[in-house]
BAGUDO-354006 format. One record per residue (C-alpha): residue number from 1; y, x, z. Coordinates in Angstrom, 2 decimals. Layout:
<sites>
<num = NUM; c2 = Y; c1 = X; c3 = Z> $
...
</sites>
This chain:
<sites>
<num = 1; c2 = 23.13; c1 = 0.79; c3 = 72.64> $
<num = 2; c2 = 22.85; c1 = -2.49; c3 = 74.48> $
<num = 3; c2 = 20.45; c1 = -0.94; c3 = 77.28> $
<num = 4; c2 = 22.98; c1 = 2.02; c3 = 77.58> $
<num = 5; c2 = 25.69; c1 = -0.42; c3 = 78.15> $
<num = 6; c2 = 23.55; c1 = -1.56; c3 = 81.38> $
<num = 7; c2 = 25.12; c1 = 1.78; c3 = 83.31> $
<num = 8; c2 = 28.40; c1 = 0.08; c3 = 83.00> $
<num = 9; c2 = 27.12; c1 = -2.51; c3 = 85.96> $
<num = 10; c2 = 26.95; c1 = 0.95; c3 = 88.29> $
<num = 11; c2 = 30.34; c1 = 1.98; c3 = 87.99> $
<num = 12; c2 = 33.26; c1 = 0.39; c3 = 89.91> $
<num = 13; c2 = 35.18; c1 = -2.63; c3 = 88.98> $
<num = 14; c2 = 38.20; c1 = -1.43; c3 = 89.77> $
<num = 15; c2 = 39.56; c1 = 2.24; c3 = 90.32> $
<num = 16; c2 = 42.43; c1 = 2.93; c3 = 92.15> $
<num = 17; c2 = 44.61; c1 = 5.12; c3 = 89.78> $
<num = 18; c2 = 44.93; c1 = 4.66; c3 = 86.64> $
<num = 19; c2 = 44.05; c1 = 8.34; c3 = 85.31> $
<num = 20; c2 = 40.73; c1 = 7.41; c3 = 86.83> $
<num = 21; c2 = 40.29; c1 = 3.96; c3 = 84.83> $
<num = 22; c2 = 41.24; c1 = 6.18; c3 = 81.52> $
<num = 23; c2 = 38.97; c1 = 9.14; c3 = 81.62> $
<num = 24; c2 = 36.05; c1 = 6.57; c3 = 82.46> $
<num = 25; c2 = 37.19; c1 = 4.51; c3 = 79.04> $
<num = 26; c2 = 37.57; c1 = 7.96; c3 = 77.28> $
<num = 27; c2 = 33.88; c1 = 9.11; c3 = 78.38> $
<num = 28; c2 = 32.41; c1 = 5.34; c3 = 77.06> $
<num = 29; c2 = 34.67; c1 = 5.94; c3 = 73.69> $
<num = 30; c2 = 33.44; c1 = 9.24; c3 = 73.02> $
<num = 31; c2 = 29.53; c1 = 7.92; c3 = 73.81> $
<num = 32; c2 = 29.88; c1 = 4.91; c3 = 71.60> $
<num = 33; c2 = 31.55; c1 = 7.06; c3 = 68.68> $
<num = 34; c2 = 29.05; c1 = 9.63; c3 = 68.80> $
<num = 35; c2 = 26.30; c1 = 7.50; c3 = 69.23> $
<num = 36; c2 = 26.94; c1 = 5.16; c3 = 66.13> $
<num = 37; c2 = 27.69; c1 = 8.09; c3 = 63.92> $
<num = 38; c2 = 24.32; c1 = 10.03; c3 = 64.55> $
<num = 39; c2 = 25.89; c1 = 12.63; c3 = 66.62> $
<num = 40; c2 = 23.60; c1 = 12.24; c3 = 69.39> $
<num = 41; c2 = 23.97; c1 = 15.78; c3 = 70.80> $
<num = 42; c2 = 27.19; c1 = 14.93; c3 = 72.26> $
<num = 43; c2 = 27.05; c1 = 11.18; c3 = 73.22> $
<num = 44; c2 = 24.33; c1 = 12.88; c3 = 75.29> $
<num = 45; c2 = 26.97; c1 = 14.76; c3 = 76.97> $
<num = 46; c2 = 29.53; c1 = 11.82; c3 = 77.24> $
<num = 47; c2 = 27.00; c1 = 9.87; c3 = 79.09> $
<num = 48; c2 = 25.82; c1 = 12.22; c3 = 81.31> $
<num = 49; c2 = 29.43; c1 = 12.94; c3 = 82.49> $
<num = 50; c2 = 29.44; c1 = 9.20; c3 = 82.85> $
<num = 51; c2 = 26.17; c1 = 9.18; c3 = 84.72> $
<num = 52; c2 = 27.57; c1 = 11.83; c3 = 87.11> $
<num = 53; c2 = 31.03; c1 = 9.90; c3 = 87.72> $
<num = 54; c2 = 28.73; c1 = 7.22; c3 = 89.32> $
<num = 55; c2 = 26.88; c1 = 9.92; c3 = 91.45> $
<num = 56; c2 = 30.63; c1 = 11.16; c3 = 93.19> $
<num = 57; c2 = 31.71; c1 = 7.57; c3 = 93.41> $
<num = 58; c2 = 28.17; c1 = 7.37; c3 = 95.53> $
<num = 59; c2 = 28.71; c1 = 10.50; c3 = 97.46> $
<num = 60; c2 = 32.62; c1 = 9.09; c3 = 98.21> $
<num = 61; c2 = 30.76; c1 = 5.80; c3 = 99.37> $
<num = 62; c2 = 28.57; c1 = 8.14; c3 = 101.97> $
<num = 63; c2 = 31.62; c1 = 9.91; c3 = 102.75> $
<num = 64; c2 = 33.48; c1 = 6.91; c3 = 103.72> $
<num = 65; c2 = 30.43; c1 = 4.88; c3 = 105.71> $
<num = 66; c2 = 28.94; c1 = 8.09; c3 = 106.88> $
<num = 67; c2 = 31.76; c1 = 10.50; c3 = 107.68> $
<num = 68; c2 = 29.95; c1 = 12.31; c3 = 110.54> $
<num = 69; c2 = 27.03; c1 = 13.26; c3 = 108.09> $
<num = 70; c2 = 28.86; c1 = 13.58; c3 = 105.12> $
<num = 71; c2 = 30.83; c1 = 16.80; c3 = 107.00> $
<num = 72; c2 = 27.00; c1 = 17.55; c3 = 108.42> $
<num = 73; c2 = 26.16; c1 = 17.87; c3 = 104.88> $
<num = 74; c2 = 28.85; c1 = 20.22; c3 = 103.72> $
<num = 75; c2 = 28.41; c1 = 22.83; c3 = 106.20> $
<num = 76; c2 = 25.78; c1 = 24.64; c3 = 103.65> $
<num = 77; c2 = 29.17; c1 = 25.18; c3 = 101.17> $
<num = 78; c2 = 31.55; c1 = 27.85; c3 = 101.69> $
<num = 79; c2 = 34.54; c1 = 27.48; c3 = 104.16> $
<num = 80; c2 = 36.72; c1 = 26.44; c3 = 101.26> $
<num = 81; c2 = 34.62; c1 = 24.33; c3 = 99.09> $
<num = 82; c2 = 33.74; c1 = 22.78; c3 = 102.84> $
<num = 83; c2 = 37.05; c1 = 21.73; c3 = 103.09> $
<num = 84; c2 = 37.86; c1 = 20.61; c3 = 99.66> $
<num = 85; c2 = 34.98; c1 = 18.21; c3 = 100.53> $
<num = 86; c2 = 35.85; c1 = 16.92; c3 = 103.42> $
<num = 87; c2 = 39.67; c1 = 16.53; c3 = 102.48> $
<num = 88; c2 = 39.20; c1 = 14.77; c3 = 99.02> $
<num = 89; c2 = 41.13; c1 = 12.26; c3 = 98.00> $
<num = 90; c2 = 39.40; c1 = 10.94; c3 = 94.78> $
<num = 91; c2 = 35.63; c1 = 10.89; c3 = 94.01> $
<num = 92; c2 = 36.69; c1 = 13.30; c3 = 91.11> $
<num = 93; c2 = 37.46; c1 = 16.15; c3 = 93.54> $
<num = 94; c2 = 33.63; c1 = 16.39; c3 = 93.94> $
<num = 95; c2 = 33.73; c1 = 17.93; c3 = 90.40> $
<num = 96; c2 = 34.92; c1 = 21.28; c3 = 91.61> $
<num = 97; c2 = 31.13; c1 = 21.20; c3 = 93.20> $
<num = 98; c2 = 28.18; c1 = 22.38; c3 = 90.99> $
<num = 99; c2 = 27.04; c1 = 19.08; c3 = 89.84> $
<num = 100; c2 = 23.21; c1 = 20.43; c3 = 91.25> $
<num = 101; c2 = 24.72; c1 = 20.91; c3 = 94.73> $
<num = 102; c2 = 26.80; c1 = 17.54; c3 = 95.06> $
<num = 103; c2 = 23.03; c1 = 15.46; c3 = 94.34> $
<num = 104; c2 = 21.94; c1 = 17.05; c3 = 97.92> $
<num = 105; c2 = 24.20; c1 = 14.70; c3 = 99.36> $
<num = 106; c2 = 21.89; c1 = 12.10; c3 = 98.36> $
<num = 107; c2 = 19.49; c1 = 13.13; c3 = 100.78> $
<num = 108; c2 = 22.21; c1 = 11.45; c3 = 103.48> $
<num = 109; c2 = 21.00; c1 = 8.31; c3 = 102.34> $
<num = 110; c2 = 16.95; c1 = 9.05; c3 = 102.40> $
<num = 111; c2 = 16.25; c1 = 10.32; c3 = 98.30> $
<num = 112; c2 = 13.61; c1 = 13.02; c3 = 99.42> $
<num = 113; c2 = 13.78; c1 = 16.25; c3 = 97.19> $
<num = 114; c2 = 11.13; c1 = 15.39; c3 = 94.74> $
<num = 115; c2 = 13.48; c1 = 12.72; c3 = 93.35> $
<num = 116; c2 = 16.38; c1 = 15.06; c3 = 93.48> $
<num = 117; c2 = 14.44; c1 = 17.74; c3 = 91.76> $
<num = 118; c2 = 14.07; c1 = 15.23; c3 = 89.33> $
<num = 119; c2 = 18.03; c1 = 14.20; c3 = 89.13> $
<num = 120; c2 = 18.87; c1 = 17.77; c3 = 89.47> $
<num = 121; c2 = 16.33; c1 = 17.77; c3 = 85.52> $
<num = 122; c2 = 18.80; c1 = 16.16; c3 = 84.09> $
<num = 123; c2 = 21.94; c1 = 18.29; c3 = 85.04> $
<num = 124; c2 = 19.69; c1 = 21.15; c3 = 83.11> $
<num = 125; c2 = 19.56; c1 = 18.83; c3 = 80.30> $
<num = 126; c2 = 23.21; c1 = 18.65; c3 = 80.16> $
<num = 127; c2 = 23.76; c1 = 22.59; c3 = 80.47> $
<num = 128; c2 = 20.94; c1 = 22.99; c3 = 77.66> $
<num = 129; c2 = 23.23; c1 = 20.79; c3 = 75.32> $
<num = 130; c2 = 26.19; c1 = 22.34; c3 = 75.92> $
<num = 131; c2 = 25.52; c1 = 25.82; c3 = 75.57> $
<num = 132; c2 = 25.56; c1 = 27.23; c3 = 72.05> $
<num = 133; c2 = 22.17; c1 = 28.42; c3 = 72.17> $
<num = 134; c2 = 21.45; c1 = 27.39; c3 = 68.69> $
<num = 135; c2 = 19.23; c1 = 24.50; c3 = 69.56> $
<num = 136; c2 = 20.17; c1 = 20.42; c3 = 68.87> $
<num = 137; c2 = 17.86; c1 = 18.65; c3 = 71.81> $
<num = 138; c2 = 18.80; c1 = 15.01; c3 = 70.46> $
<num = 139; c2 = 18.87; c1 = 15.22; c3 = 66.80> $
<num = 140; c2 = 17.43; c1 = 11.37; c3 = 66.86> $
<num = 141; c2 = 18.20; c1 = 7.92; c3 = 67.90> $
<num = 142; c2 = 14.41; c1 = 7.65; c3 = 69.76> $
<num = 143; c2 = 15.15; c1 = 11.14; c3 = 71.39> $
<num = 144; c2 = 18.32; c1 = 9.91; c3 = 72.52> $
<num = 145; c2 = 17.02; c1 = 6.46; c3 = 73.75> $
<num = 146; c2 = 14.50; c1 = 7.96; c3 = 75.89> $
<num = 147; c2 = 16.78; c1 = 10.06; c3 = 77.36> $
<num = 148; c2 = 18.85; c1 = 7.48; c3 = 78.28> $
<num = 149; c2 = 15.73; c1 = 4.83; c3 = 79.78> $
<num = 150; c2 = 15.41; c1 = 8.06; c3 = 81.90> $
<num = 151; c2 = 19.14; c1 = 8.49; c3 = 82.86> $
<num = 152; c2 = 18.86; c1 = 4.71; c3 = 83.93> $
<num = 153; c2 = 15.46; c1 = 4.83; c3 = 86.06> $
<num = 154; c2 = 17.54; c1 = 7.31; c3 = 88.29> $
<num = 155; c2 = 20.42; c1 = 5.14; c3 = 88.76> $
<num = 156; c2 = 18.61; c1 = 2.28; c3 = 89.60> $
<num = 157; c2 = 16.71; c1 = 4.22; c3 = 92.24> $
<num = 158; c2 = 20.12; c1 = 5.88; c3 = 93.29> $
<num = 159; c2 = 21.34; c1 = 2.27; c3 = 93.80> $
<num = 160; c2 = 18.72; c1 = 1.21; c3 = 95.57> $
<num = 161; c2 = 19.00; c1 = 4.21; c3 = 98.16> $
<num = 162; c2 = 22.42; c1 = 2.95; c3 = 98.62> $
<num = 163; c2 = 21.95; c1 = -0.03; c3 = 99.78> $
<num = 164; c2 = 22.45; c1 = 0.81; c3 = 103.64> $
<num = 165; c2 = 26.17; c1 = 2.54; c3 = 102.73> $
<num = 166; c2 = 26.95; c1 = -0.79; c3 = 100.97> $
<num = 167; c2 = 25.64; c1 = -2.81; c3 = 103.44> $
<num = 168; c2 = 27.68; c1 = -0.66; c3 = 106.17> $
<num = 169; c2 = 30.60; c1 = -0.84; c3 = 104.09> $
<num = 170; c2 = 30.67; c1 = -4.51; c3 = 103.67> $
<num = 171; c2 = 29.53; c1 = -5.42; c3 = 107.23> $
<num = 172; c2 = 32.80; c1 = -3.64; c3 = 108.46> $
<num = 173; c2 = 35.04; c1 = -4.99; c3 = 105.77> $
<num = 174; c2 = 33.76; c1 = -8.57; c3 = 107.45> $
<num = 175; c2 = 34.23; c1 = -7.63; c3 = 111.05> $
<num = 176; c2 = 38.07; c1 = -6.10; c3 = 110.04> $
<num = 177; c2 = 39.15; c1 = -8.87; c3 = 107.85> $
<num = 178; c2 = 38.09; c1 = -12.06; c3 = 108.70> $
<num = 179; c2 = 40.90; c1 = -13.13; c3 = 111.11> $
<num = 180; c2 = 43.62; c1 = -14.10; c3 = 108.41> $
<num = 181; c2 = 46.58; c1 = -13.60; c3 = 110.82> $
<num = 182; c2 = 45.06; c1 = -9.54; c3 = 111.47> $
<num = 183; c2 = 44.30; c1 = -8.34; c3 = 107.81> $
<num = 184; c2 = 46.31; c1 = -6.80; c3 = 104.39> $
<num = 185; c2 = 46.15; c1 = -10.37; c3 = 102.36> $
<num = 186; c2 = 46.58; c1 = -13.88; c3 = 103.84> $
<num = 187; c2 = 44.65; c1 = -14.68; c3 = 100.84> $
<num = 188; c2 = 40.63; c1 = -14.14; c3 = 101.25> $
<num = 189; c2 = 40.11; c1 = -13.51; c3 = 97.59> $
<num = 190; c2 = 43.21; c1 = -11.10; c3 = 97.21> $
<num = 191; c2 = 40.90; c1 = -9.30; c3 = 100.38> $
<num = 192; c2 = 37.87; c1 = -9.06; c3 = 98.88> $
<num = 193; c2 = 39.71; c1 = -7.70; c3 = 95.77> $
<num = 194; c2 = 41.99; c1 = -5.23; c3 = 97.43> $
<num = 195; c2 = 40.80; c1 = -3.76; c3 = 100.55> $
<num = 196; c2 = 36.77; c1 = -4.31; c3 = 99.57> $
<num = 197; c2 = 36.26; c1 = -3.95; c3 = 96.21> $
<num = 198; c2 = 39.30; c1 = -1.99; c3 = 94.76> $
<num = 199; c2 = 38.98; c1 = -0.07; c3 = 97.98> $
<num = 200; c2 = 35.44; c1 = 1.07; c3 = 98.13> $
<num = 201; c2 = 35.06; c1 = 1.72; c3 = 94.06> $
<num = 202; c2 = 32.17; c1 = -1.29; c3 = 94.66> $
<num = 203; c2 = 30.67; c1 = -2.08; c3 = 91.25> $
<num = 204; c2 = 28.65; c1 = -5.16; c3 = 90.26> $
<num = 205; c2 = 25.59; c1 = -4.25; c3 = 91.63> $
<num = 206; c2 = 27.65; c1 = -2.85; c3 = 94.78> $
<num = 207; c2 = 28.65; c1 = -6.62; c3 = 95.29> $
<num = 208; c2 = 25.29; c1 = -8.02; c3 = 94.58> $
<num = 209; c2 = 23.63; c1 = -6.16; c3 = 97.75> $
<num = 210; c2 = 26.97; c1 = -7.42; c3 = 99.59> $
<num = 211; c2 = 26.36; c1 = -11.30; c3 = 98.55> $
<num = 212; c2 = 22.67; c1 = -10.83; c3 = 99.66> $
<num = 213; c2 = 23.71; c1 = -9.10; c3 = 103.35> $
<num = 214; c2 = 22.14; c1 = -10.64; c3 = 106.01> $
<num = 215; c2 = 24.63; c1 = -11.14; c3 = 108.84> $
<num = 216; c2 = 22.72; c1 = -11.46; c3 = 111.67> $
<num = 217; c2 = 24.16; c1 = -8.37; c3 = 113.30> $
<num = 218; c2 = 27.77; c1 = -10.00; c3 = 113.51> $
<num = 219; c2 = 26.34; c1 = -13.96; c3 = 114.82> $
<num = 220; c2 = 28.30; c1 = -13.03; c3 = 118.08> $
<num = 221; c2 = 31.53; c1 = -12.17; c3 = 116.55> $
<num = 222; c2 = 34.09; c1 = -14.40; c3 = 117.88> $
<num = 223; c2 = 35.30; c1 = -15.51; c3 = 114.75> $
<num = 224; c2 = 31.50; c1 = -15.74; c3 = 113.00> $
<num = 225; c2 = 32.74; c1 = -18.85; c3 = 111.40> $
<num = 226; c2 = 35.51; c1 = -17.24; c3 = 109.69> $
<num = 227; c2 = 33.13; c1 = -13.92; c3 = 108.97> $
<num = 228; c2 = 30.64; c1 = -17.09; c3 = 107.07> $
<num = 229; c2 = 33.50; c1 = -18.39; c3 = 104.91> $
<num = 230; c2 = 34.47; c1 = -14.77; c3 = 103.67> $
<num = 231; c2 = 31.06; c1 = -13.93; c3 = 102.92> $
<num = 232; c2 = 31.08; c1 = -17.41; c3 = 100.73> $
<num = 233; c2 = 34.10; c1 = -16.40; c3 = 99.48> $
<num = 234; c2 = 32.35; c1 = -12.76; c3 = 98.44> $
<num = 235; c2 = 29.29; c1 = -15.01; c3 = 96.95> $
<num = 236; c2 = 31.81; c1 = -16.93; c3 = 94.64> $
<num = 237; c2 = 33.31; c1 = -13.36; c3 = 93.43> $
<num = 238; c2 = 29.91; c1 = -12.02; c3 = 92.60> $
<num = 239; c2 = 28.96; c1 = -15.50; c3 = 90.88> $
<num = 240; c2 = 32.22; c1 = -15.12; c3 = 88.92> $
<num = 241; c2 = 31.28; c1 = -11.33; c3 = 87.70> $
<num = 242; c2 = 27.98; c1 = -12.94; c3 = 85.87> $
</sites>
């Protein structure tokens, strides 16, 4: 249970509704249940749809960072499913997308198709278990526990692919808001919560690449001094989350 809890670190902090912040705490409820009663089967399924909440709140990272090749990306859907991606409003709109199809987006930040192939796998696991096809894939704790190292290999290696959206993400956030008189919140920390990480579904390992940023790109910036103290500020957050 303990090394399942580690996916928790991948999924955002805060989420902006709060229908959003309830179906996540539903999905871990229903995992936990069926996991300590023996039901493996289906806290299979509850963690998968976990597992895939963290993929759309990926994609909606590319999306925001990468708009240009986000919409590149969608032109292989039809005209409406096209357009449901590129005017979504939530990470969850993504659902109306075969789960399959919304992992090619990954490619926009470098996973090659041999590792998608492989994350694609374990959609077909998921559609195995659900199907009443008279078979019970996880009828043990091992079975389910391998399952799950596996689940976690591909986040990690999701994350890591990341890192260049996050990076992006948080390099802007610095340039926007580091003149106090020109930004949402007087108030640096009320910033970083709002704007960067309530804003951006960042999780903790979101914030970890952003405390290790190098920040050599914005040395020039007028107000670098101000960018410096922000990022310390941001250091302090993360330091806080351990």
């Amino acid at each position: 249970m303990d090394e399942a809890l580690e996916l928790e670190n991948y999924l955002p902090i805060s989420y902006r509704t709060s229908s959003e912040e309830e179906y996540v705490s539903f999905l871990w409820d229903a995992f936990s249940t069926n996991y300590t009663h023996g039901k493996y089967q289906f806290a299979f399924l509850a963690y998968h749809m976990i597992t895939m909440s963290f993929v759309y709140f990926n994609v909606w990272q590319i999306k925001q960072a990468q708009p240009n090749s986000f919409a590149y990306g969608a032109i292989g859907f039809s005209k409406d499913i096209e357009k449901g991606l590129l005017m979504a409003t939530s990470p969850f709109d993504f659902s109306a997308v075969n789960e399959s199809s919304i992992l090619r987006f990954l490619k926009l930040i470098s996973c090659d198709n041999d590792k998608i192939g492989n994350y694609t796998r374990l959609v077909k696991d998921r559609n195995d278990s659900a199907h009443s096809n008279g078979h019970i894939y996880f009828n043990s704790l091992d079975a389910l526990d391998a399952k799950i190292a596996q689940i976690l290999r591909a986040v990690e290696e999701i994350q890591s692919h990341s890192k260049s959206v996050i990076e992006h993400i948080y390099l802007d956030f610095l340039r926007h808001s580091c003149d106090p008189e020109d930004r949402e919140n007087v108030d640096a920390g009320d910033q970083i919560r709002e704007v960067l990480v309530h804003g951006n579904y960042l999780s903790r390992k979101d914030i970890e690449i952003c405390a290790s940023c190098n920040l050599d790109s914005l040395r020039t910036h007028e107000r670098f001094a101000d960018v410096e103290a922000m990022h310390n500020d941001l250091r302090a957050y993360c330091e806080r989350l351990e």
